[in-house]
N, C-alpha and C positions, 0 to 999 in steps of 0.2 A: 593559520590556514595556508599563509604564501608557501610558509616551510615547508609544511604537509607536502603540500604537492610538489614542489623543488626536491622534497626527498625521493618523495613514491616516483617523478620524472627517471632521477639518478641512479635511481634502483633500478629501474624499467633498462633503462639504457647500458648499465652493467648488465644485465642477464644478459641481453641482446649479443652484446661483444663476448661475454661468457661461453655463449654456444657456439661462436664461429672459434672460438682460441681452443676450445674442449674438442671439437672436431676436426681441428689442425692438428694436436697433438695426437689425438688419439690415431691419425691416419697416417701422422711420421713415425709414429712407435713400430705402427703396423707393418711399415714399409723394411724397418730398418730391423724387426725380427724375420719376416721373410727373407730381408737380401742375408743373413747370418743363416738361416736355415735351408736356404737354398742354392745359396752362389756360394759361402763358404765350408757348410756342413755338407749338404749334398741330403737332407733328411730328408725335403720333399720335392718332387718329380714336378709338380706344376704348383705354382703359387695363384692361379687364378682364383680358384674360389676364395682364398685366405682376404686377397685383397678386394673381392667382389663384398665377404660377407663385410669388409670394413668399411664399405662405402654405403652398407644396408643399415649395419648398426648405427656409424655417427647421423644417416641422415633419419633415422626412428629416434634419435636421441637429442639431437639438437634439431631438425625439421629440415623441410626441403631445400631452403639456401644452403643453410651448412652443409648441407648433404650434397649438393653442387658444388661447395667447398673441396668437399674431400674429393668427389670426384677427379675433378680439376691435379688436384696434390698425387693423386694413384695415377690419371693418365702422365702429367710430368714425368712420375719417377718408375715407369714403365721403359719409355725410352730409353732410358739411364739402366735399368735393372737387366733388359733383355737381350742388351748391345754387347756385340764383344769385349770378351774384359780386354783383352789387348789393343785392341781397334775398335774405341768405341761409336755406337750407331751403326755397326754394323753386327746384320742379323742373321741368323742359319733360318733355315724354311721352318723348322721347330720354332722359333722363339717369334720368328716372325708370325705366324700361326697364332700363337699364345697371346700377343701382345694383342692383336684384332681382336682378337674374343673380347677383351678388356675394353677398347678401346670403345667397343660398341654395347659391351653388357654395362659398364661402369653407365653413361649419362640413365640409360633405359633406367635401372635400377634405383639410381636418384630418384627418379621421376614417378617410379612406381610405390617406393617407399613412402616419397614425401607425400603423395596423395592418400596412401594408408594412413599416414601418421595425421592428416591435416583432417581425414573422416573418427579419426580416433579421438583427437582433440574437441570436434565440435558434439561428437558422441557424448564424451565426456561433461561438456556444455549442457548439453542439452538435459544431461542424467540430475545434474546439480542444479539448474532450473527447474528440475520435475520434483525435486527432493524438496527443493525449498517452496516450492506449488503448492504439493501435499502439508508442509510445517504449515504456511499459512491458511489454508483450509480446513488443518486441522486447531490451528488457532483460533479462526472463525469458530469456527462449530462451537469450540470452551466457550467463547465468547457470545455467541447468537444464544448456549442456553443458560448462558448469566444471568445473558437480558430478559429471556423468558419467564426466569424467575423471578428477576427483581419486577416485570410486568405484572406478574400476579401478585405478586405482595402488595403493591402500589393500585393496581385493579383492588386488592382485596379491601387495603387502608382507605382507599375512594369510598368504595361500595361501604362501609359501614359509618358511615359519616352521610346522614340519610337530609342534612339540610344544605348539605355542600356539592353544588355542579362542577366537575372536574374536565374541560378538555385541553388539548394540546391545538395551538397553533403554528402556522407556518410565521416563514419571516415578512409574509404580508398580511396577516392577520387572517387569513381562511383554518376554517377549521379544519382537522386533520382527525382528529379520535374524538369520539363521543362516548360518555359511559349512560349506563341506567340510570343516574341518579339526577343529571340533566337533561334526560330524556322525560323523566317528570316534573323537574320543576321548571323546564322552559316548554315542554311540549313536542317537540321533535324528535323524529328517531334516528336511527344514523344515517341510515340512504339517504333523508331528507336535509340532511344539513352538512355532512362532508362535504369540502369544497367550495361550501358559503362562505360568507365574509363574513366575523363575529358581530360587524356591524349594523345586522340586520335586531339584535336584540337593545338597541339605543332606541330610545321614544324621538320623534320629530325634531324635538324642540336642542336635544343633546349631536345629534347628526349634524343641526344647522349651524352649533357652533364647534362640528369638527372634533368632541371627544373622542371617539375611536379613535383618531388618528393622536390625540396627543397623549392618550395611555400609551399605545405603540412607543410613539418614540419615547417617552419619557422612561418606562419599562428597558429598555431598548439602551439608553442612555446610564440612567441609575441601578436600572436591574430588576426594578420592581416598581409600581406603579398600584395605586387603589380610588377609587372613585363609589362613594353610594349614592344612591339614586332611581327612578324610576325605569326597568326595560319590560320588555315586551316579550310575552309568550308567545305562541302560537296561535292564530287567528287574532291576536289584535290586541287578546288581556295583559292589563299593568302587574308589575310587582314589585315588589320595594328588594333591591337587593343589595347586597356591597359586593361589588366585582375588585377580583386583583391581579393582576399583569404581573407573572415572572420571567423574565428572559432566561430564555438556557443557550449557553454557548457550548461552543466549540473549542480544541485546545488551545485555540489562537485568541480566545477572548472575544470571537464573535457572536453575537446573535444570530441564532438559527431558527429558532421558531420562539415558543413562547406559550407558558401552563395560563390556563385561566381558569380564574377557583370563583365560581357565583357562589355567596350564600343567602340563601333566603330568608330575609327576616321581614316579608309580609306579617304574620301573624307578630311578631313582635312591633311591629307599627300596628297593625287592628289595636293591640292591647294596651300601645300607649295613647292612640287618639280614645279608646273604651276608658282609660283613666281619668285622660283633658275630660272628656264630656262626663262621664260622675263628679267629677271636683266640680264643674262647670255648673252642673243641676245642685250640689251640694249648696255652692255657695250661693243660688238663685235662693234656694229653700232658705236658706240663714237671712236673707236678705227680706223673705218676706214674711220670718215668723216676727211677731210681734212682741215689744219686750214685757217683761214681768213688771207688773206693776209693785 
């Protein structure tokens, strides 16, 4: 990681010196084919634009500094270029003329380029933010209707499984989803119980020594968590159920909320106490037929 960034630093730092060296050069090339096209060939009549457009290009090409750079290198070698070749810094009213234009279009032109170039770069910015805005929005979207899907199928595997209460809680144990199916076998509908505490389906006696809270953590801790036992419907009635606690995390391995699966085995308790008590009456009756003589 130290290297990483030691590198990507040194790299940063090369571009940096890269664009003033690339706009030095490019601005004494410029200079030294206008003094050959102009002082020795006689090709062209005024060199201003030649050295203007070079002060536009390196400063659109390496940005406003560099661009001050080159500036800087075209006024120096103005002096030098417009002065008598025999007596130099000394100017005819022509060259003197020529060299002002320069003198005052050159920084201007910096200034105006570098500000194009510095709305073009954050242009650019902002194009590539909005690109990658849309990637992940449209990555959401794949994603929101995976989950849609995977909702109903898990809605669907809920709902067909008619003795098992299915919701989701938070990471304080408040309910967050309710389906139909614990909508009947606790009695509540979703209005009424979103936002509850799961703790309200403990009988008295399980509240007082804190089981909700030690499914939680225990869940929470190992992952999952099971407790049977008597809770509470709606308005007050008992049912036997087995409740189970699964943590669901996050990709960091944390607990985020938490599935709670009631199943109802009321009538499987009716029908083992309806057992006890025939064995019970069975063996009273063995006990009081009388033996064979």
């Amino acid at each position: 990681m130290v290297i990483n960034n030691m590198w990507a630093a040194t790299t940063a730092a090369s571009a940096f010196w890269l664009r003033y060296v690339g706009a030095g050069v490019l601005t004494l090339l410029s200079v030294v084919v206008v003094a050959l096209l102009w002082r020795r060939m006689g090709v062209i009549t005024d060199p201003s634009l030649i050295l203007l457009f070079t002060v536009a290009a390196s400063t659109y090409l390496a940005g406003g500094m560099a661009g001050m750079l080159s500036a800087a290198i075209v006024l120096f070698c103005s002096f030098v270029l417009f002065s008598h070749p025999l007596y130099p810094f000394r100017y005819s009213e022509l060259d003197w003329r020529q060299m002002m234009v320069i003198v005052v279009a050159c920084p201007v032109v910096a200034l105006m380029v570098g500000s194009l170039k510095e709305q073009v770069d954050q242009l650019g910015t902002v194009v590539k933010q909005a690109q990658a805005l849309r990637d992940e929005i449209r990555r959401l979207e794949a994603a929101k209707e995976v989950l849609v899907v995977c909702e109903q199928r898990f809605r669907g595997l809920v709902e067909s499984v008619p003795d098992y209460a299915v919701c989701t809680l938070d990471a304080t144990g408040s309910v967050k989803s309710w389906n139909t199916v614990a909508e009947r076998v606790l009695g509540y509908n979703d209005p009424e119980i979103v936002g509850q505490s799961y703790s309200r389906f403990f009988i008295k006696e399980d509240l007082l020594a804190k089981h909700p809270d030690r499914l939680i953590e225990q869940a929470r801790l190992a992952g999952r968590a099971e407790q049977e036992g008597w809770r509470l419907r709606k308005g007050g009635t008992r049912l036997r159920a087995r409740t189970s606690i699964i943590a669901l995390r996050n990709s960091q391995g944390l607990a985020t909320g938490y599935l709670m699966i009631v199943r109802d085995m009321t009538q499987l308790e009716e029908a083992n106490l309806a057992a006890l008590r025939a064995q019970a009456e069975l063996e009273a009756l063995r006990g009081r037929t009388p033996p064979a003589s």
